[in-house]
N, C-alpha and C positions, 0 to 999 in steps of 0.2 A: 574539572569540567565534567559534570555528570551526562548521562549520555541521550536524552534528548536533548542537551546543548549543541553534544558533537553533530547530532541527526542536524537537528536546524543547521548549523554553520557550514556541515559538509555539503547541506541538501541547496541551502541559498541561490537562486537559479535555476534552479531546476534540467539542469542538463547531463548531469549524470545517469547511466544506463540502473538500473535496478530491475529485481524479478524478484516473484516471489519465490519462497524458497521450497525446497523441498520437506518432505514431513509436517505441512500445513493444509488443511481442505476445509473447504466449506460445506457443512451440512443445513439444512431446514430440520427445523427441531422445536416443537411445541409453538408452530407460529412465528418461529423466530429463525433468523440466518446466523451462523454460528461458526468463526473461524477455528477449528481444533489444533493445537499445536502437540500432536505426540512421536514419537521414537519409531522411526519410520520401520525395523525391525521385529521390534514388539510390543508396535500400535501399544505401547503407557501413554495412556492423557496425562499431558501436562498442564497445559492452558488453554484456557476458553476466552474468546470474544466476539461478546455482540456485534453485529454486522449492519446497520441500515441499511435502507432498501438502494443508498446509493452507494455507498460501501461494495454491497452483493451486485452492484453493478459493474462496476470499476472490477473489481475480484476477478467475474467472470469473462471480462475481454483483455486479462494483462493475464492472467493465469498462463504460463507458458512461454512468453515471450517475455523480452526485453524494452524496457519502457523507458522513456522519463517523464517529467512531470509533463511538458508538451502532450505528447503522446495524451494523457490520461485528460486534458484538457478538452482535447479532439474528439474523443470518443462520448464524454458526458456530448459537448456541446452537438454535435452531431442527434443525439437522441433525447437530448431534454433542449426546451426554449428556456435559457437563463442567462444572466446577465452575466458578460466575460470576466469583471471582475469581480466577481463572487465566485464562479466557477475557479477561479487562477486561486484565489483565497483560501477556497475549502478544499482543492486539491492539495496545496501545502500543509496543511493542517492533516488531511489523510495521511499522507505519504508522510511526514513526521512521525505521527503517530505510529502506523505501522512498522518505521526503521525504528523506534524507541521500544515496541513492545516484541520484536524481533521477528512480524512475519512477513519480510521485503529485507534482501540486500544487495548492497553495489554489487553491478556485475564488476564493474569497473573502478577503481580509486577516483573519486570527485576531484577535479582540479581546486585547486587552492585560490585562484583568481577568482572565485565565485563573490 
């Protein structure tokens, strides 16, 4: 099972707690939002990822705390008018993405009943 497999199968439901992790920021950078993933130590870049503008939204009201996918539901629909099942759709798709390219992890073990 390669490990956006795990991400989706663990993630399914969305009720497990996640955060983002430490040694991850987001800067603005030539027009663009830019998640950096370097060695919190001695700040080595590792990874780079582009950010959308709703990405750099999500980012900036879970950075810190403990989320799950609810949670991150709440917060878009709260400040954009959009439809809830697209919003539930593209928030899985985030948060997949994110636990696959490593900058979000369970705070908590996902239950298996998902």
């Amino acid at each position: 099972i390669d490990e956006e497999e795990r991400c989706i199968t663990a993630y399914r439901g969305g009720h497990a707690k996640m955060r983002i992790k430490s040694g991850v920021d987001v800067y603005h950078m030539l027009g663009q939002d830019v998640a950096i993933v370097h060695e919190t130590e001695n700040i080595v870049l590792q990874r780079v990822f582009l950010l959308n503008e709703l990405a750099t939204f999500v980012w900036h009201q879970m950075k810190g705390k403990d989320f799950t996918e609810t949670d991150v539901q709440k917060v878009i629909l709260e400040e954009y008018e959009a439809d809830v099942a697209k919003v539930q759709a593209d928030v899985q798709q985030l948060v997949v993405s994110w636990l696959a390219q490593g900058l979000i992890d369970y705070c908590e073990e996902p239950s298996a009943e998902k």
